[in-house]
DRENPA-3360 file (N, C-alpha, C; in nm, 2 decimals, always signed):
BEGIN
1 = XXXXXXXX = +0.08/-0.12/+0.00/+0.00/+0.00/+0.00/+0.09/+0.13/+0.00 ~ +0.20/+0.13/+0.08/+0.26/+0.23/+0.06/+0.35/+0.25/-0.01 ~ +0.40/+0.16/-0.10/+0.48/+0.11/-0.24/+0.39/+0.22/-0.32 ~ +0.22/+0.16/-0.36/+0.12/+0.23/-0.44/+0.12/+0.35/-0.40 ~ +0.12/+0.39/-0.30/+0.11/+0.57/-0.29/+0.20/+0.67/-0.32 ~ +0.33/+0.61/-0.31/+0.47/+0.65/-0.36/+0.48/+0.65/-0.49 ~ +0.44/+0.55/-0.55/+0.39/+0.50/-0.72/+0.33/+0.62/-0.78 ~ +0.20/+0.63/-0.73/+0.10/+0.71/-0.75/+0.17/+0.88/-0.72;
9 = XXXXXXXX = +0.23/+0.90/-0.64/+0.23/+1.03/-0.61/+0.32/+1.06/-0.72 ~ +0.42/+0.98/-0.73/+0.54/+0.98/-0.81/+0.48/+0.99/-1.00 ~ +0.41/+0.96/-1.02/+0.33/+0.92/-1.16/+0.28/+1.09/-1.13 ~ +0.17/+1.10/-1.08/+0.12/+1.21/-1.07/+0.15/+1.40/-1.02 ~ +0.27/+1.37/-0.96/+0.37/+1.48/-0.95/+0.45/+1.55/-1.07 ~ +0.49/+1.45/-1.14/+0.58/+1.42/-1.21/+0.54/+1.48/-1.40 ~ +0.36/+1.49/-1.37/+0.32/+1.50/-1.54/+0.22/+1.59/-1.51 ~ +0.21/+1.67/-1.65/+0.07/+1.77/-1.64/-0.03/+1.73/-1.67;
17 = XXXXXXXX = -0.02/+1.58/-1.79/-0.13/+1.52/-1.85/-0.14/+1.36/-1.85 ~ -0.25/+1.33/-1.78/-0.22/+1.17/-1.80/-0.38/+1.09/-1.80 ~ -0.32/+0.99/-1.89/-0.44/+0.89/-1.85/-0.42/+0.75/-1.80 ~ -0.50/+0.77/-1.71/-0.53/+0.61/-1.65/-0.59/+0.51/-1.69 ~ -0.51/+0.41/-1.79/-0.61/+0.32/-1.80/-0.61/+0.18/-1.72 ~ -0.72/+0.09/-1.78/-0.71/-0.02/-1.69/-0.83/-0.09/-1.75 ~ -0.86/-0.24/-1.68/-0.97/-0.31/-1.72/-1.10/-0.25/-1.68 ~ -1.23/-0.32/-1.71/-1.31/-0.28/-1.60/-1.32/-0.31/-1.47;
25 = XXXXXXXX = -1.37/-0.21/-1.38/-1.34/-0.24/-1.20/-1.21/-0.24/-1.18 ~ -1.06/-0.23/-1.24/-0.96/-0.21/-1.22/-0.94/-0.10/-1.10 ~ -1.06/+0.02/-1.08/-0.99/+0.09/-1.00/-0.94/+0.23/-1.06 ~ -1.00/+0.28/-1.17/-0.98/+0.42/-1.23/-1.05/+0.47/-1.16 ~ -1.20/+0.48/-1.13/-1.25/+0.60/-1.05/-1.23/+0.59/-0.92 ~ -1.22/+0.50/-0.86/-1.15/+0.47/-0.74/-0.99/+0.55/-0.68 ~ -0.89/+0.55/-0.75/-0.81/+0.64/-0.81/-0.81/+0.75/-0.85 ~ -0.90/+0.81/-0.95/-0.96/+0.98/-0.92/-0.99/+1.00/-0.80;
33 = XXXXXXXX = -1.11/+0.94/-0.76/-1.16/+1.01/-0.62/-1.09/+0.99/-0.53 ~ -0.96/+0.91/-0.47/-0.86/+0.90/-0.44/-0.78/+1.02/-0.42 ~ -0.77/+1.04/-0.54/-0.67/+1.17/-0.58/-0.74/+1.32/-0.56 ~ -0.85/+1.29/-0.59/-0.97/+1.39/-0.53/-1.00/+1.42/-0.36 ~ -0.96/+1.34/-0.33/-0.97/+1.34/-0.16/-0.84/+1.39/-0.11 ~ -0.73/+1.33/-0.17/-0.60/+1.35/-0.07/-0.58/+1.52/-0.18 ~ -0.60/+1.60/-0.24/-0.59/+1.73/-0.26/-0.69/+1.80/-0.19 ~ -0.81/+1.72/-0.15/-0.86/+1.80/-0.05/-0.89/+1.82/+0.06;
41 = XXXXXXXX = -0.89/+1.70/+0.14/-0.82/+1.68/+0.32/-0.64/+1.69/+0.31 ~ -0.61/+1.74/+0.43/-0.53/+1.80/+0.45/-0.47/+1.65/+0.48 ~ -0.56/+1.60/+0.66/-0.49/+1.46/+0.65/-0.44/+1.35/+0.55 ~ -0.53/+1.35/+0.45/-0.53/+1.19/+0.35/-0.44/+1.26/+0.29 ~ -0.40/+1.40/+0.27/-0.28/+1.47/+0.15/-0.14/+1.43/+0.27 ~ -0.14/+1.44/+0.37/-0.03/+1.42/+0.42/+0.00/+1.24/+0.43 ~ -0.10/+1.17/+0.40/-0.05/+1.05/+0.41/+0.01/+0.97/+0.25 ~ +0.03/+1.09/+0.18/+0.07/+1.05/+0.06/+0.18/+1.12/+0.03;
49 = XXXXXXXX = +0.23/+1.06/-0.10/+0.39/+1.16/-0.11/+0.39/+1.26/-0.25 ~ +0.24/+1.32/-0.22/+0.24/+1.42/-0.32/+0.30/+1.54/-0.22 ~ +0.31/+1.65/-0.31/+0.41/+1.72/-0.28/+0.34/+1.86/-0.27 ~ +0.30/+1.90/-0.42/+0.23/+2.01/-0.46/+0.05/+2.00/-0.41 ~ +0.03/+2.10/-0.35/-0.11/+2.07/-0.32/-0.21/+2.12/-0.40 ~ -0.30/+2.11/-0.45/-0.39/+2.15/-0.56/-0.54/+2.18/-0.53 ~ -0.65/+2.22/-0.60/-0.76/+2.26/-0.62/-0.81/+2.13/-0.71 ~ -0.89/+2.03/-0.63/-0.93/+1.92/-0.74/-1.10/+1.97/-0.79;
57 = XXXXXXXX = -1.12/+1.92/-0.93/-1.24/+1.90/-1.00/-1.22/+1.78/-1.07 ~ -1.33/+1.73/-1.00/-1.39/+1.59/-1.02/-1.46/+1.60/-1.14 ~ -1.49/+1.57/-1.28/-1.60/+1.58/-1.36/-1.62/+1.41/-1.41 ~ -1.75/+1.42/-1.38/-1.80/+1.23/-1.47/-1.77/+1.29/-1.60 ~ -1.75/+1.23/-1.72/-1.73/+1.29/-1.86/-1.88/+1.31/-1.94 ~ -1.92/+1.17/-1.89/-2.07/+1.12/-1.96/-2.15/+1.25/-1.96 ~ -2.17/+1.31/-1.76/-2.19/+1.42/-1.79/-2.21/+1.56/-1.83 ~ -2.05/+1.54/-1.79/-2.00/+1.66/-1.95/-2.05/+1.64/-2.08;
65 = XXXXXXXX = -2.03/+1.57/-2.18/-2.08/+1.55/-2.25/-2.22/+1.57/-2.30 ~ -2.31/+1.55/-2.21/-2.43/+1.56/-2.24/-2.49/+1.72/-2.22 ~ -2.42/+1.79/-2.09/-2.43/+1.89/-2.04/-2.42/+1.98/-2.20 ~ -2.31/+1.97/-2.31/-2.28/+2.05/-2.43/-2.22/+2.16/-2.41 ~ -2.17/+2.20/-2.23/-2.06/+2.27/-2.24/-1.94/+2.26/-2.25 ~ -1.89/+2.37/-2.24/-1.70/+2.39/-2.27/-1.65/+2.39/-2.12 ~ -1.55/+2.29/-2.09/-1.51/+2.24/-1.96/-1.48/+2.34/-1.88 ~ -1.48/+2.49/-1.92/-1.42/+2.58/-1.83/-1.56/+2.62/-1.72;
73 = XXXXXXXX = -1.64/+2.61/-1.82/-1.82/+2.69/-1.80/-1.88/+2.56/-1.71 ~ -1.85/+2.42/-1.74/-1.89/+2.33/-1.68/-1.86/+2.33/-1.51 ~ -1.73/+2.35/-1.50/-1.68/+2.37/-1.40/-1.70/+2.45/-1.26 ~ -1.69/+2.58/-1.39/-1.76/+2.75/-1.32/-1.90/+2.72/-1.24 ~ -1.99/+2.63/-1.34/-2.15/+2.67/-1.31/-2.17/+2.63/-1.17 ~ -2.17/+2.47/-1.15/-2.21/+2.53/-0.99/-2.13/+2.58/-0.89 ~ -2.03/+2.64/-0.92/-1.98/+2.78/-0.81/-2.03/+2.84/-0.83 ~ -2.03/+2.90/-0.97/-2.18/+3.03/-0.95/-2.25/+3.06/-0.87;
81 = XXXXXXXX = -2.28/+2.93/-0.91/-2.44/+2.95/-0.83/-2.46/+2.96/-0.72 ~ -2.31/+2.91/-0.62/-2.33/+2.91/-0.51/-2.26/+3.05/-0.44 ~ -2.17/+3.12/-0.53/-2.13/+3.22/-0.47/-2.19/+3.32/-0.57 ~ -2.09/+3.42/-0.61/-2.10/+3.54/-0.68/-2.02/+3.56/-0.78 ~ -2.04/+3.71/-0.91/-1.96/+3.69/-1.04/-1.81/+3.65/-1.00 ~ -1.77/+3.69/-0.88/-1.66/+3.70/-0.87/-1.55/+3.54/-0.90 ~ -1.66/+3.43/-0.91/-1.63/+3.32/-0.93/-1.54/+3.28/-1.08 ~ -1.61/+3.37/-1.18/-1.52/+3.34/-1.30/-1.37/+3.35/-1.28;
89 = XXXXXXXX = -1.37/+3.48/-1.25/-1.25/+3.55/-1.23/-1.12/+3.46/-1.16 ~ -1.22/+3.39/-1.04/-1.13/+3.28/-0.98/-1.09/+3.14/-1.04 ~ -1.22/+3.10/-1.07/-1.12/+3.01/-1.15/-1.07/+3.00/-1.25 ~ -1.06/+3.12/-1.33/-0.97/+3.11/-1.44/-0.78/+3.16/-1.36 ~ -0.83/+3.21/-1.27/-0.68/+3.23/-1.24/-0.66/+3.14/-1.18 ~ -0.67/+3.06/-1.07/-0.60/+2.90/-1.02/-0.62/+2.80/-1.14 ~ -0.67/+2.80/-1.24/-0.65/+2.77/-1.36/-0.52/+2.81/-1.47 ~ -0.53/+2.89/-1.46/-0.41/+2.99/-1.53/-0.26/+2.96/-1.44;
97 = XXXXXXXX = -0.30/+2.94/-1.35/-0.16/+2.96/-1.25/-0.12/+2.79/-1.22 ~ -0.22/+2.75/-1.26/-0.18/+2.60/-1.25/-0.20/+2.47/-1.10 ~ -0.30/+2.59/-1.04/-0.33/+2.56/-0.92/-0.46/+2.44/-0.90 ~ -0.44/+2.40/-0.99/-0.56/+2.29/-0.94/-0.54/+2.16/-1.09 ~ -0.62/+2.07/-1.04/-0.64/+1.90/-1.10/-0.74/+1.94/-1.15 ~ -0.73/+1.87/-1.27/-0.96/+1.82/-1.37/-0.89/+1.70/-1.35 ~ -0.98/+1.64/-1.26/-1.01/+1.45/-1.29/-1.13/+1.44/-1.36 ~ -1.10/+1.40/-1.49/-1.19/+1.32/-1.60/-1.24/+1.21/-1.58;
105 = XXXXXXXX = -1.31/+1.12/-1.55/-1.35/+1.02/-1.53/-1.47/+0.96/-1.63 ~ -1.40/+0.81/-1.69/-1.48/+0.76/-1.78/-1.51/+0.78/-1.93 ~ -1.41/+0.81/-2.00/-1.43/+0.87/-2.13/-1.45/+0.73/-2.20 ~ -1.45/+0.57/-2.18/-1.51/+0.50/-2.26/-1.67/+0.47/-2.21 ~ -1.71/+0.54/-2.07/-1.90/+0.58/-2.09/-1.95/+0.69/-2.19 ~ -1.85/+0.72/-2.29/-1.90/+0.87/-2.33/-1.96/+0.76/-2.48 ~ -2.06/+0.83/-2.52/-2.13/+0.81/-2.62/-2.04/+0.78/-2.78 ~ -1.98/+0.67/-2.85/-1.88/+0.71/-2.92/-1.91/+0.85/-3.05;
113 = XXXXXXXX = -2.03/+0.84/-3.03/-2.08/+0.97/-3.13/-2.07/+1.12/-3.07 ~ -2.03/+1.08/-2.94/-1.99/+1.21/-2.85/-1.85/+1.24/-2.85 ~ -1.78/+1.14/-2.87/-1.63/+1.16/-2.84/-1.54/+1.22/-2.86 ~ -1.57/+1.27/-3.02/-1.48/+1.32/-3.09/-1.50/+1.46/-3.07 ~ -1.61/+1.55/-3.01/-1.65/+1.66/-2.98/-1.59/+1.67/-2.89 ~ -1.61/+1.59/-2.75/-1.53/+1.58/-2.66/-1.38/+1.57/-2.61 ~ -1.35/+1.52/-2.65/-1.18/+1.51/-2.71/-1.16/+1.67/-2.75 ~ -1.18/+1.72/-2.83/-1.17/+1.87/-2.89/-1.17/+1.91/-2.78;
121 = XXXXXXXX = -1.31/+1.92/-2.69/-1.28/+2.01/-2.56/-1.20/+2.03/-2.48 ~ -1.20/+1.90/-2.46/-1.03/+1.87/-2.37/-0.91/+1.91/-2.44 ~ -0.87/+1.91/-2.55/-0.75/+1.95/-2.61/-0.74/+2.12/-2.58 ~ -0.90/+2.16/-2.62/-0.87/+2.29/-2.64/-0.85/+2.36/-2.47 ~ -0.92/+2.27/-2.39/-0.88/+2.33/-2.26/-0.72/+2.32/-2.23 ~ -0.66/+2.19/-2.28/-0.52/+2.20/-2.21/-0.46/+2.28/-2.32 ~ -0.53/+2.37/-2.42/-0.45/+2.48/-2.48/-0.43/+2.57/-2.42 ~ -0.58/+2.60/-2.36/-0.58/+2.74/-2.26/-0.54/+2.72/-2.16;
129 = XXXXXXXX = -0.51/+2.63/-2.09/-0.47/+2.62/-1.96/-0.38/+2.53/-1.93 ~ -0.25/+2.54/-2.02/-0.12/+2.44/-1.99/-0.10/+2.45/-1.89 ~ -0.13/+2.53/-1.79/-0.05/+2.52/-1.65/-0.13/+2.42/-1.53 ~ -0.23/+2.35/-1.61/-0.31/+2.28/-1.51/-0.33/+2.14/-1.52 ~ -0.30/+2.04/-1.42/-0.31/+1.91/-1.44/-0.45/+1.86/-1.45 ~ -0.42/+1.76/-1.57/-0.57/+1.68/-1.60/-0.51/+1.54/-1.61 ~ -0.62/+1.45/-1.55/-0.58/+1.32/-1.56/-0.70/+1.27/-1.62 ~ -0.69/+1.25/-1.68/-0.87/+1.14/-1.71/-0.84/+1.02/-1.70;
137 = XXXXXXXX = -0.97/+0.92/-1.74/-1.00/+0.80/-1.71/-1.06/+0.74/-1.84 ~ -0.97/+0.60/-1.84/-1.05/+0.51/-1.97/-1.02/+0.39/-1.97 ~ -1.13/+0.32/-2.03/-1.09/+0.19/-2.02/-0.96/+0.11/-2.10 ~ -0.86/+0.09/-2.12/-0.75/+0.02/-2.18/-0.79/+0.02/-2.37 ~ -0.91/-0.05/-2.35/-0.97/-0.15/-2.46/-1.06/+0.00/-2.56 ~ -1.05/+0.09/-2.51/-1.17/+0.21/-2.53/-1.04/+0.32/-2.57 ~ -0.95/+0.29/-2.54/-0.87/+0.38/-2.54/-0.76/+0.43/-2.73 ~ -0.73/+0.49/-2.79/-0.61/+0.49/-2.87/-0.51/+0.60/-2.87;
145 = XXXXXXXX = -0.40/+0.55/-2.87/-0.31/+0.63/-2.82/-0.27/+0.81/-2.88 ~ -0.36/+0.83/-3.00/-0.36/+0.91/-3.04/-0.49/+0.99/-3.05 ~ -0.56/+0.96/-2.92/-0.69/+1.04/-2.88/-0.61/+1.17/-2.83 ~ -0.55/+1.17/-2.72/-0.51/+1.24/-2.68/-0.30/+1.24/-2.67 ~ -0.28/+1.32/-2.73/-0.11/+1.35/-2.75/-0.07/+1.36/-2.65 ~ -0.07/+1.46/-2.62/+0.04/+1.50/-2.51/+0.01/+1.46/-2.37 ~ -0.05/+1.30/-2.40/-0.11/+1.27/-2.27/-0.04/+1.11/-2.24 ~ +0.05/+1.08/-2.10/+0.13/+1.01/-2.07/+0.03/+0.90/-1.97;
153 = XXXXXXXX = +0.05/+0.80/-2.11/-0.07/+0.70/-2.02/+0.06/+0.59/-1.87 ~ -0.01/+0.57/-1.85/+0.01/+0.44/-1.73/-0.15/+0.36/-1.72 ~ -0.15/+0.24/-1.70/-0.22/+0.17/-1.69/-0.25/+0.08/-1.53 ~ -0.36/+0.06/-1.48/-0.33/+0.01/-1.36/-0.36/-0.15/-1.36 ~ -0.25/-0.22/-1.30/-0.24/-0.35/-1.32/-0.37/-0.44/-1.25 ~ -0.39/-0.51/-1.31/-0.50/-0.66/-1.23/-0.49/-0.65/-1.15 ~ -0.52/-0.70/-1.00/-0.47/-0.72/-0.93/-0.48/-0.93/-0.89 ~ -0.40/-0.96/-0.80/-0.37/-1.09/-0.85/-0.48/-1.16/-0.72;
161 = XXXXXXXX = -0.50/-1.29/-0.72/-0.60/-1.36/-0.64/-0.53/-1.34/-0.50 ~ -0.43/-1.38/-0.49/-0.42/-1.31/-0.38/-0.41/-1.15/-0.27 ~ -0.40/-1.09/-0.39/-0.36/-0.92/-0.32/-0.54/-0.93/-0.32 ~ -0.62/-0.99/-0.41/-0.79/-0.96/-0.39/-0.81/-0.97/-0.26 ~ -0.77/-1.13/-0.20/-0.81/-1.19/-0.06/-0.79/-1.12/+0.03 ~ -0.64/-1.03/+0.04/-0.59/-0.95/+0.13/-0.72/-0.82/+0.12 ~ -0.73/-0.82/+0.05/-0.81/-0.69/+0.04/-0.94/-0.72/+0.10 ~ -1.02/-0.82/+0.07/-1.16/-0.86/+0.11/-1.10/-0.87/+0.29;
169 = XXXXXXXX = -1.06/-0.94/+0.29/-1.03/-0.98/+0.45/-0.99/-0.83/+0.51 ~ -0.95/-0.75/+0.46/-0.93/-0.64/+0.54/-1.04/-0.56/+0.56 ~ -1.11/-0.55/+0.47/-1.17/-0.51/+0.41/-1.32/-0.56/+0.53 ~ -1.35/-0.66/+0.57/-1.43/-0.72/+0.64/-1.36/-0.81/+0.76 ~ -1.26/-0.73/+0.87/-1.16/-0.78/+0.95/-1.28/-0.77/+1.09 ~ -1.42/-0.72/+1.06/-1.51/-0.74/+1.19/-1.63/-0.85/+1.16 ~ -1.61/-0.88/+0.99/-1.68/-1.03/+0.98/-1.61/-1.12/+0.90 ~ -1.53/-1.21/+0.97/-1.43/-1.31/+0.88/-1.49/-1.45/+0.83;
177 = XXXXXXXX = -1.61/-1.44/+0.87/-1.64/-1.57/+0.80/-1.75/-1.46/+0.62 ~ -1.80/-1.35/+0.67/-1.83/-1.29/+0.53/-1.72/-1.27/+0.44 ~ -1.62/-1.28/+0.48/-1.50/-1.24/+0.39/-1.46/-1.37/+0.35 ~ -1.45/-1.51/+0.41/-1.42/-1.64/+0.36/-1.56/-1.67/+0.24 ~ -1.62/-1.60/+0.27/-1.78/-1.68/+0.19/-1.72/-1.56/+0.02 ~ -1.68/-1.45/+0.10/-1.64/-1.36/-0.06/-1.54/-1.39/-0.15 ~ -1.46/-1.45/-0.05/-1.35/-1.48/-0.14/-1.36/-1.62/-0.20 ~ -1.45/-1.75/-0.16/-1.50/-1.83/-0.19/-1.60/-1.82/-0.34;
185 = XXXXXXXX = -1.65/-1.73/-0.35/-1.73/-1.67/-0.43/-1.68/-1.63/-0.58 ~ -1.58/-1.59/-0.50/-1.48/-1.51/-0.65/-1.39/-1.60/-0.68 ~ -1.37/-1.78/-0.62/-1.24/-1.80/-0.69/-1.31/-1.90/-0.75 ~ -1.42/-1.97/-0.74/-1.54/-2.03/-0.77/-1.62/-1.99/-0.91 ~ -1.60/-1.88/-0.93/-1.72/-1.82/-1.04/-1.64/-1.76/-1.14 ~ -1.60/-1.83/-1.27/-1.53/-1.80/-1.38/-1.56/-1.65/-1.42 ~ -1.70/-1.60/-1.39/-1.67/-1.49/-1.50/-1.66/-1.38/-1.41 ~ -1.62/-1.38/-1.28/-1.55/-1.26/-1.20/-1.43/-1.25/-1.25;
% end
């Protein structure tokens, strides 16, 4: 676990643009919101070996996409609404200055008839706003390497029957016979 957070911080410190791929249930949005959490508790940020501390946005893609706006306005709107004009203003500058994460999440739920629109947006945002880290999210199989350029994939590995077990059992360390019945379950049933 702390091998992966050193991994992670190290991958993520280190690039302005990246995508995560993986199987499905691999653990991409799990990983966003991950990375979404430790930039915004102070605690979960110190238990990791990120460095730089940031401003995260979380966006599903699907519903960007559907929304038909441009990711800056997507962003903006419910601050808006919750504060005052004064909100544009802000986040184009911690934008501009490079102060904050867009976690993308899910760009192979996006519509393939949507994609190609979408893609644009994203490009054109990290035109306007090179100084800001984006990571999105996609499935391996959904993915081609020339969707997005300047974007430095890593992939997150399987994990193996045993790192599962460890996980279930920790996972359920106050019911260990639920956790023998889960992991019973999964080594049992081919199409897990």
């Amino acid at each position: 676990n702390r091998r992966l957070k050193w991994c992670s911080a190290k991958i993520i410190e280190g690039r302005k643009r990246i995508a995560v791929l993986g199987g499905p249930g691999a653990g991409k949005t799990t990983f966003l919101k991950f990375l979404a959490l430790s930039y915004s508790d102070k605690e979960t940020f110190a238990t990791t070996n990120l460095v730089n501390s940031l401003i995260p946005f979380f966006v599903a893609l699907p519903v960007l996409a559907r929304s038909n706006k441009e990711i800056f306005d997507f962003l903006l709107h419910p601050i808006k609404l919750k504060t005052n004009e004064y909100s544009n203003k802000y986040i184009k500058r911690i934008l501009t200055k490079g102060y904050a994460v867009i976690l993308l999440d899910s760009l192979d739920e996006v519509p393939i008839s949507q994609r190609t629109q979408l893609l644009e947006k994203i490009r054109s945002f990290c035109g306007i706003y090179p100084n800001t880290k984006v990571v999105i999210s996609c499935r391996t199989a959904d993915y081609q390497g020339d969707m997005l350029d300047a974007f430095n994939e890593i992939e997150i590995a399987k994990l193996s029957k045993p790192a599962v077990g460890k996980i279930i059992k920790a996972w359920f360390t106050e019911e260990p016979e639920r956790a023998k019945e889960l992991v019973s379950i999964i080594e049992n049933d081919t199409s897990i």
